[in-house]
C-alpha positions as CSV (number, residue, x, y, z in Angstrom):
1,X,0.0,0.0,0.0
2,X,1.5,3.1,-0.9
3,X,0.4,6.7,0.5
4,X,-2.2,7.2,-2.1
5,X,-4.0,3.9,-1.5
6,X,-4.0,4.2,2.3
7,X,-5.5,8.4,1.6
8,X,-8.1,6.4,-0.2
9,X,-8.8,3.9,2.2
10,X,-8.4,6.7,5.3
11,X,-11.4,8.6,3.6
12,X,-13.8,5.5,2.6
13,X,-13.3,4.1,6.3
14,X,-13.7,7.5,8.1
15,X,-16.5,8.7,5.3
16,X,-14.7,11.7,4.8
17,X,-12.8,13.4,1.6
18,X,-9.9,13.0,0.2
19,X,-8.7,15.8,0.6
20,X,-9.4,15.8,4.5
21,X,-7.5,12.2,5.0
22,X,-4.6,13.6,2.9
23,X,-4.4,16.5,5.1
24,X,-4.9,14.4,8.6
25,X,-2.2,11.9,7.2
26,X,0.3,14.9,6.2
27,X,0.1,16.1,9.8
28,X,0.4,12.7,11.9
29,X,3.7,12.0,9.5
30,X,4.3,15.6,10.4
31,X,4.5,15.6,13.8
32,X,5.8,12.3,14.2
33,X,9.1,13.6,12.2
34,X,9.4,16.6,14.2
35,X,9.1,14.7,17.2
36,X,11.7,12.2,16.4
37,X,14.2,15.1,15.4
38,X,13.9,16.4,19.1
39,X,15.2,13.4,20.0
40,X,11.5,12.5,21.3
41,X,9.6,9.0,21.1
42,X,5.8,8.6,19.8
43,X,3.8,5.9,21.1
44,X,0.8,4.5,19.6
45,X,-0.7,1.6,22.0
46,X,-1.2,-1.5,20.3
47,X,0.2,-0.6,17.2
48,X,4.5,0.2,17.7
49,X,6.5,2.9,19.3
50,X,8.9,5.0,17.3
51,X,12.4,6.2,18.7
52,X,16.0,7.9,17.6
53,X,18.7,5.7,18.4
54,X,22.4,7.1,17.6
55,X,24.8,4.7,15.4
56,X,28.5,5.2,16.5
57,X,31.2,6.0,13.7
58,X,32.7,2.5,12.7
59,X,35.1,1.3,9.7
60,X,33.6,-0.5,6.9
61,X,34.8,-2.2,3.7
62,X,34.3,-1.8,0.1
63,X,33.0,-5.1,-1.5
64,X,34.6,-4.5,-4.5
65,X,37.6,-3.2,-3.8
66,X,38.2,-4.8,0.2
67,X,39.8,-1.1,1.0
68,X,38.3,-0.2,4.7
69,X,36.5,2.9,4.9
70,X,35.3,5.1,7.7
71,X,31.3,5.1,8.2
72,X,30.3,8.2,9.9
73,X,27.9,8.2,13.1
74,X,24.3,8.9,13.1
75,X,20.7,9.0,14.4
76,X,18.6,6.0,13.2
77,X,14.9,5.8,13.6
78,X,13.5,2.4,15.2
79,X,10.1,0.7,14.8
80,X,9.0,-1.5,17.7
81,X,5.8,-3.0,16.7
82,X,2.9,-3.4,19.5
83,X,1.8,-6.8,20.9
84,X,-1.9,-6.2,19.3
85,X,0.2,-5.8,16.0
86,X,2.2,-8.6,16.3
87,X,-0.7,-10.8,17.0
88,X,-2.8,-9.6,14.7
89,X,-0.4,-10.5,11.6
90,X,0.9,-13.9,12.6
């Protein structure tokens, strides 16, 4: 399902437009960003929990070549899925 098809789906389930479900999916993917650039974590019960995790700096290899190269360090967002989700897919 790509963003389009879940819009579409947003709007038949909640019998609204469109245009409102693009507009209410804009702003949860909104503030979800902003909160995980603060550093913060967002929760949704049942279905996951989203966090910033930092990846150290660490040396690396080419595969084509085998010469080690640095790999800087950085933030990494993590998805921990909900036990409801979990259950409900297996």
């Amino acid at each position: 399902m790509n963003k389009s098809e879940l819009v579409e789906s947003m709007a038949a389930d909640a019998g609204i437009s469109k245009a409102a479900a693009k507009k209410a999916l804009d702003s949860v993917m909104g503030n979800v960003e902003q909160t995980l650039k603060k550093g913060g974590r967002v929760s949704l019960v049942g279905f996951g929990s989203w966090s910033v995790s930092k990846r150290a700096a660490r040396d690396g290899r080419n595969p084509q070549t085998g010469k080690t190269i640095k790999i800087a360090a950085k933030n990494v967002v993590k998805f921990k899925p909900g036990a409801e989700l979990k259950s409900s897919v297996n």
